[in-house]
C-alpha positions in Angstrom: 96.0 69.4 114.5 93.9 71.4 111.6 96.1 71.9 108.6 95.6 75.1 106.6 97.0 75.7 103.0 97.4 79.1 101.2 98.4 79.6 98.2 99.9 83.4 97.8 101.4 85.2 100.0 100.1 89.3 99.6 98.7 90.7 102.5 95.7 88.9 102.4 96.8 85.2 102.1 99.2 86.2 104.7 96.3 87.7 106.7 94.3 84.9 106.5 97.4 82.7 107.4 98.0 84.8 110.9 94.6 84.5 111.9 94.5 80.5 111.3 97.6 80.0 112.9 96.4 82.4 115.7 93.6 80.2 116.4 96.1 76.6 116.2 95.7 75.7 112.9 98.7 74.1 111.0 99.3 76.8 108.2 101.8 76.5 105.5 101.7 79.4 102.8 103.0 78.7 99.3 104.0 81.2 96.9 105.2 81.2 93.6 107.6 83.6 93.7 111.2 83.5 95.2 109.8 86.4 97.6 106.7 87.3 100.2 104.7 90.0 99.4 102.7 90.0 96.2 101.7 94.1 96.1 103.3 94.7 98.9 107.1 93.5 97.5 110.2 96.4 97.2 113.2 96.1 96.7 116.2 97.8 94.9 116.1 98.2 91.1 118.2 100.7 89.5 120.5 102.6 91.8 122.0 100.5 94.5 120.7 101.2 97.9 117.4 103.0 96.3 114.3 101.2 97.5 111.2 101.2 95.3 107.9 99.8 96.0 106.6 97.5 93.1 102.8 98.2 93.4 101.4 99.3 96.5 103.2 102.5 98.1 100.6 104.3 100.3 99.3 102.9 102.9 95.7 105.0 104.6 93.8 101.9 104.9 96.3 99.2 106.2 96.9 102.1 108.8 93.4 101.4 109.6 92.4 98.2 109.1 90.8 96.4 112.4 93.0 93.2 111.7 96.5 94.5 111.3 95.3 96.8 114.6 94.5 93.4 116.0 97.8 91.7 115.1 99.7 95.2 116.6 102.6 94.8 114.3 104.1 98.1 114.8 105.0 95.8 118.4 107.1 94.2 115.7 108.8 96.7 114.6 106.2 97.9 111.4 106.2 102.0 110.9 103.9 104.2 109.5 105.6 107.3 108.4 103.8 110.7 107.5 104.6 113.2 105.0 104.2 116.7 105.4 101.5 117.1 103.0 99.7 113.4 102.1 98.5 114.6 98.6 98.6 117.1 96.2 96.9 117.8 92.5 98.8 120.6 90.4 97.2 122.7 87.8 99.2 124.2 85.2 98.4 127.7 86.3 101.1 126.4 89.3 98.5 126.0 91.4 97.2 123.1 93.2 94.3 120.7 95.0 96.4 120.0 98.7 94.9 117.9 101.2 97.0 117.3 104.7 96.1 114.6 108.0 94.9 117.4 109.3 91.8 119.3 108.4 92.0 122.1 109.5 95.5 122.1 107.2 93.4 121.3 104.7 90.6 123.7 105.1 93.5 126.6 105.1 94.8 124.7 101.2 91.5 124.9 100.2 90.6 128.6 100.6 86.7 129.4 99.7 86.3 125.7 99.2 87.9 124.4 102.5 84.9 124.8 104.7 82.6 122.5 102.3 85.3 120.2 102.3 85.2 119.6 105.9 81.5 119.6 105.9 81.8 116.6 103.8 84.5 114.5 105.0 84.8 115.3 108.9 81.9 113.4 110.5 83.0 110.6 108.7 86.6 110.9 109.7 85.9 111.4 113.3 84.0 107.9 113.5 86.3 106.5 110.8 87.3 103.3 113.0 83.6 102.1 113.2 82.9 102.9 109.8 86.0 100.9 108.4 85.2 98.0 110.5 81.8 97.8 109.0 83.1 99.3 105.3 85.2 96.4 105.5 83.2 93.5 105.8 80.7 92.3 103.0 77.2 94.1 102.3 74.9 91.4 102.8 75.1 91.5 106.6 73.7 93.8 109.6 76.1 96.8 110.1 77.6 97.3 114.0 77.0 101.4 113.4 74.2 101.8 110.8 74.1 105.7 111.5 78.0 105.7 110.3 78.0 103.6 107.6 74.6 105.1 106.0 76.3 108.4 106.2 79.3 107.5 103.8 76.9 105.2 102.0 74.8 108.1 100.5 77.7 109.9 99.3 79.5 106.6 97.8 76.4 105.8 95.8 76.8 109.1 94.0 78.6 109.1 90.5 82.3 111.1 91.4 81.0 113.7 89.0 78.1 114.6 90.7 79.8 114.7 94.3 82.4 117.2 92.2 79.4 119.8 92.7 80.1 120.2 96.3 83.2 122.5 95.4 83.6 125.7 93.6 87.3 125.8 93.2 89.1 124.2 90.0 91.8 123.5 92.6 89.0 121.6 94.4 87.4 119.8 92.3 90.4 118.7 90.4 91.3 117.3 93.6 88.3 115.2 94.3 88.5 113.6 91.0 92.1 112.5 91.5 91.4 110.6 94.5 88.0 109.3 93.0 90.4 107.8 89.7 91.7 105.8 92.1 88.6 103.4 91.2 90.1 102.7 88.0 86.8 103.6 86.4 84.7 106.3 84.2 83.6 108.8 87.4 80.3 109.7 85.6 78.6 105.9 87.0 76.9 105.6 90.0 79.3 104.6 93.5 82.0 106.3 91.8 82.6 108.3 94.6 82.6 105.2 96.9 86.6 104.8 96.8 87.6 108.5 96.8 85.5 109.1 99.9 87.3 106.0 101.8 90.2 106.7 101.3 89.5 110.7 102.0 88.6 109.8 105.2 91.1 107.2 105.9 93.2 109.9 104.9 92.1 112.8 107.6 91.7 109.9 110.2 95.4 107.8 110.0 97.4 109.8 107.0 98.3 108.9 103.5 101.5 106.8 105.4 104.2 105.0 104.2 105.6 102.0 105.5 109.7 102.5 106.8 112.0 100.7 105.0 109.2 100.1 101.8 105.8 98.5 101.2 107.9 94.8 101.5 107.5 95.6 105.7 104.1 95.1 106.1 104.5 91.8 104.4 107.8 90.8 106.5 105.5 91.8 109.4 102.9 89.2 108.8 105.0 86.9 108.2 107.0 86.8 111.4 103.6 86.7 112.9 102.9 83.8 111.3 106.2 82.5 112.1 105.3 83.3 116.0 102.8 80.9 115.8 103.8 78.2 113.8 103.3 78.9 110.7 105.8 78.4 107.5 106.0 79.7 104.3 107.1 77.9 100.9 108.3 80.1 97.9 109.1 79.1 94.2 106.0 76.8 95.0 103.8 77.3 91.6 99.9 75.9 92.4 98.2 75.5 89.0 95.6 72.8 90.2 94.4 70.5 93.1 96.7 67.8 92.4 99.9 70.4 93.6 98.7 70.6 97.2 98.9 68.3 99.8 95.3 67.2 101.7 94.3 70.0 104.1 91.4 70.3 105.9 91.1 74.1 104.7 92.1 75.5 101.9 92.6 80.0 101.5 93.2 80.6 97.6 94.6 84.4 97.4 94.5 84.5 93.8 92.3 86.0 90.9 88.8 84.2 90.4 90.0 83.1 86.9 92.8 81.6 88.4 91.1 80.1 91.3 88.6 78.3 88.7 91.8 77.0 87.1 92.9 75.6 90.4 90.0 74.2 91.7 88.8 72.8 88.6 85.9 70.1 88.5 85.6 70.5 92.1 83.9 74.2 91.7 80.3 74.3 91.7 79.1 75.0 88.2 77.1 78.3 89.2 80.3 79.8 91.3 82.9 78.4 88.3 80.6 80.4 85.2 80.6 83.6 88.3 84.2 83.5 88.4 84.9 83.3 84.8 82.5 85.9 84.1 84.1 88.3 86.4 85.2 91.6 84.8 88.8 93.0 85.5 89.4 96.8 85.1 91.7 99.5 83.2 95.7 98.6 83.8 98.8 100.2 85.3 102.0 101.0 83.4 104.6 101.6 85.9 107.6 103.6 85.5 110.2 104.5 88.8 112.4 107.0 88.4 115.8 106.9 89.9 116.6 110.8 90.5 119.3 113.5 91.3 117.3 115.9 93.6 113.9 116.2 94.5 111.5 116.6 91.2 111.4 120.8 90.9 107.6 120.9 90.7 105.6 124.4 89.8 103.5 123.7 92.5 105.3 124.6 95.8 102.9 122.1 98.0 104.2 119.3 95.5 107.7 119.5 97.2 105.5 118.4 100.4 103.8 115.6 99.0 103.7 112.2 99.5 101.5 111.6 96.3 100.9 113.7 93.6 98.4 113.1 90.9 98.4 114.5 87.4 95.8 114.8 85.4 95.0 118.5 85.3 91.8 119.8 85.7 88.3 117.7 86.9 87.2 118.0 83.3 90.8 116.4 81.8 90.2 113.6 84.7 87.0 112.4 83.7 87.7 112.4 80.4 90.9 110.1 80.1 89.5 108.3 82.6 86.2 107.5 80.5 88.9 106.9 77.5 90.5 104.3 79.3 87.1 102.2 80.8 86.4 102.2 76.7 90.3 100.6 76.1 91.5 104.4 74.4 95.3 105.3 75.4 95.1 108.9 76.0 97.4 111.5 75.0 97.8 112.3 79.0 96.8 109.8 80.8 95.8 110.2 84.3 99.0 109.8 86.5 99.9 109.0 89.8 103.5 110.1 91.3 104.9 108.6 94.7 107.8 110.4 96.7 107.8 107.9 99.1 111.2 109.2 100.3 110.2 112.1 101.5 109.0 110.2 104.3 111.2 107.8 105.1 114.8 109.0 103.8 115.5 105.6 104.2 115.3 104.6 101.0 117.3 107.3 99.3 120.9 107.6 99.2 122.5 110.9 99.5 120.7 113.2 96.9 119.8 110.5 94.6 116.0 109.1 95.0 113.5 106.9 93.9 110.4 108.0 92.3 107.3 105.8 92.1 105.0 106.7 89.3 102.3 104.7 87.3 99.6 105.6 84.4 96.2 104.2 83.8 96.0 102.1 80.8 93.4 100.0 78.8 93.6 96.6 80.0 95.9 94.6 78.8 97.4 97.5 76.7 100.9 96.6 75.3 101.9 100.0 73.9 104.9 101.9 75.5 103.7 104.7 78.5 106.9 105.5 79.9 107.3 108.7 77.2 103.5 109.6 78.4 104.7 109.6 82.1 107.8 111.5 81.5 106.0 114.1 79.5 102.9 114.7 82.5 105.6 115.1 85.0 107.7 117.5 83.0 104.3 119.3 82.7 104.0 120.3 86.0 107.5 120.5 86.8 109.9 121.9 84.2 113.2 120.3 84.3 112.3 117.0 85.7 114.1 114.9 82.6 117.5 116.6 83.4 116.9 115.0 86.9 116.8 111.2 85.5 119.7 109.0 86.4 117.8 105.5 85.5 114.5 104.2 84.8 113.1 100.3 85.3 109.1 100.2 83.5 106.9 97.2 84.4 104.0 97.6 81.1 100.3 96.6 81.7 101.0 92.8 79.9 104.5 92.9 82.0 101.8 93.6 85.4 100.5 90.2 84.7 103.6 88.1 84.5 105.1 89.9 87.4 101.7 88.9 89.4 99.0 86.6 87.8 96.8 88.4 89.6 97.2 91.2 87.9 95.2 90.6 85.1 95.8 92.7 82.2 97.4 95.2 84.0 94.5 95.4 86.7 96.1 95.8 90.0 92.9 96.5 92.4 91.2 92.9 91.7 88.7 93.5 89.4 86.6 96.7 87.7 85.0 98.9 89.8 81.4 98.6 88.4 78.6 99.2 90.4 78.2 95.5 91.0 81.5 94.6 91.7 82.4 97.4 94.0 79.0 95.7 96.0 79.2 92.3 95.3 82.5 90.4 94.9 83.4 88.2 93.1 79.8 87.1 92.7 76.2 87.6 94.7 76.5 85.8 97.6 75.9 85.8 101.5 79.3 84.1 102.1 81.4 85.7 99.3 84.5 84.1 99.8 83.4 80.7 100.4 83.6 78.8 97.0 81.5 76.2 96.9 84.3 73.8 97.4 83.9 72.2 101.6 87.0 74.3 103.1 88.0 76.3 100.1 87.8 79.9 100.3 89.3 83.0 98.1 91.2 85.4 99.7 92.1 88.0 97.1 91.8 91.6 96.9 88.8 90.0 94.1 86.3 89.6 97.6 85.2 92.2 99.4 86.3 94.7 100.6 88.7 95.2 97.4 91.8 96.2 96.9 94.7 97.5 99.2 97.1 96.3 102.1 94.8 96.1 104.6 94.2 92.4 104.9 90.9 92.7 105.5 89.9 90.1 102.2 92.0 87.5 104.1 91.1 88.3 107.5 87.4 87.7 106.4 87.7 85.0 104.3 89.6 83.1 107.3 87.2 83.8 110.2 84.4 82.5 107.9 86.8 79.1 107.8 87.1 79.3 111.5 83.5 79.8 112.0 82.7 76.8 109.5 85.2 74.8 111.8 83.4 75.5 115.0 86.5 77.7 116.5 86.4 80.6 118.3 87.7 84.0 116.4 
């Protein structure tokens, strides 16, 4: 039989593991820590029987993502949960940016602004499957629905300050630049608006969900996949170089390209090994959760509603922390994002008491102290929230990458989002995740298309070792 090692076990290495062992391959996954999951890992941390998410909380694109359709893991017993409103951007006038599933919802948020918004993201939504399953796969290759895809490529190749002009509102417009931050990058460079508009979309197409009983489901779901079909996974298993595994005749690496050059040593072609070391990791996230009496009293009534909130005031404020932070300045208030996961899935409170997920964009690498910065943007927009605080557990940007190696510097999507990058990951190539190495291929959120729980990087990166192997996907 075929043997298949890979080494990490986030959604994509254990993507990449279901499809080999789909298609009768031998797969054993190793990880290094003493649990599955990589972004994807919860568990309790300051309140017993509170559940918090340790990176990844929100879940549009793993909603959509062809393989995990593929895989039907809901079947399993995986459960996307919806929120009455999916997002929403407060201003300190008490007013805010809303966006819902629903559009029509939305255009009703949005006012005077709410017919422009559906103008722009409403063709794309109703043909979002098709355009994720070509979004998804990497650039250098003929798209299945050209029409689609060229759509939402001439908006994504427009700097996120420049798309901003399509709405009137500061409501609006603040709104657009909190889901463009998601980039992790300055929002004046071109394809800035690449990122916001995806997950816009995925957004009005499958909802800004949550997975039941915390992120860690989606991860236990591929693994008892992978258990279905013979596969086994390995944890405490630390793989620093070649001479940790046993032969295999193909190899899935879902690490960092740093760390893959580390791994695969001598063995890496020298043009792909000075690529991976070159390769340019983004701004970091300082994490804070909350553990909370009550629901956090925001000014903003849609707030109470929302799945995610994001702070960072107006479209002006955005862009400008944001720009700080791309040039390694800490703001005064940094751009943060607020998950109330539990509104959704109650599940994971206990009686009145919850768990609030919330995290800042920092410099890379930045070891100063954010939680008081946190604290102090969500007491902005809702008065009272410090009274509410029964515990606290902070993972800092240096901590990020100790928790996960991946995480370099703080730098939870896989790398910056420059215009080359977002294209072109981890380096130019027709077969990006194909390393030079004969069966060796990287997996990680570092290969297109990027970051998130869809498992689309491993997915890829494992049909290309099927096809290499003559079997059929």
């Amino acid at each position: 039989m075929t043997s298949a090692i890979v080494v990490g076990s986030g959604p994509n290495g254990l993507a990449a593991a279901a499809r080999l062992a789909r298609a009768g391959l031998e797969v054993t996954v190793l990880e290094a820590a003493d649990t599955i999951g990589g972004g994807t890992r919860s568990s309790e941390m300051i309140v017993d029987g509170l559940l918090h998410d340790h990176c990844s909380a929100v879940h549009p694109l793993a909603a959509g993502s062809p393989f995990l359709t593929e895989l039907k893991l809901e079947s399993g017993g995986l459960r996307w949960l919806q929120p009455e409103v999916d997002c929403a951007h407060p201003l300190d006038d008490g007013s805010a940016g809303v966006f819902c599933r629903s559009i029509q919802r939305t255009v009703e948020a949005l006012g005077s602004d709410g017919q422009r918004w559906r103008r722009v993201f409403e063709p794309m939504a109703t043909h979002f499957d098709a355009l994720f399953a070509d979004a998804s796969q990497p650039v250098l290759r003929v798209p299945r629905h050209p029409l689609t895809l060229a759509r939402f490529g001439a908006g994504a190749m427009l700097p996120a300050t420049t798309l901003a002009w399509k709405w009137k509102t500061e409501e609006a417009k603040a709104l657009w630049a909190g889901v463009a931050a998601h980039a992790f990058s300055r929002l004046d460079r071109p394809m800035t608006s690449a990122v916001g508009l995806m997950l816009i979309v995925a957004a009005h197409a499958k909802g800004w969900v949550v997975a039941e009983g915390g992120s860690q489901a989606i991860a236990d779901a591929l693994a008892a996949d992978l258990a279905r079909h013979g596969g086994t996974i390995e944890t405490g298993v630390r793989v620093t170089s070649l001479d940790d595994l046993p032969p295999s005749d193909v190899l899935m690496l879902d690490v960092s390209p740093s760390i893959a050059a580390d791994i695969l040593g001598d063995q890496l072609p020298d043009r792909v090994a000075r690529s991976y070391r070159k390769f340019r990791h983004g701004p970091g996230a300082f994490k804070v959760d909350f553990a909370i009496e009550g629901d956090v009293p925001w000014t903003a009534p849609a707030a109470r509603q929302a799945g995610t909130v994001h702070l960072g005031g107006s479209l002006d404020e955005v862009v400008a922390n944001e720009e700080a932070v791309s040039r390694g300045a800490m703001p005064e208030r940094p751009f943060t994002l607020v998950g109330q996961q539990y509104l959704a899935d109650p599940t994971r409170s206990v009686g009145n008491s919850h768990p609030l997920w919330t995290y800042a964009h920092v410099p890379n690498g930045y070891s100063g102290d954010a939680t008081e910065a946190i604290t102090a943007q969500i007491e902005r927009f809702a008065p009272g929230f410090r009274e509410r605080i029964i515990g606290t557990a902070v993972r800092s940007a240096t901590e990020m990458s100790v928790y996960n190696p991946n995480y370099v510097g703080g730098d939870i999507i896989g790398g910056a989002s420059s215009l080359t990058q977002l294209l072109f990951r981890p380096r130019f190539a027709v077969d990006p995740y194909f390393t030079g190495v004969p069966g060796t291929y990287l997996c990680s959120a570092s290969t297109p298309p990027g970051a998130g729980a869809h498992g689309m990087c491993g997915a890829n990166a494992a049909a290309r070792a099927l096809a290499r192997l003559g079997a059929v996907v």
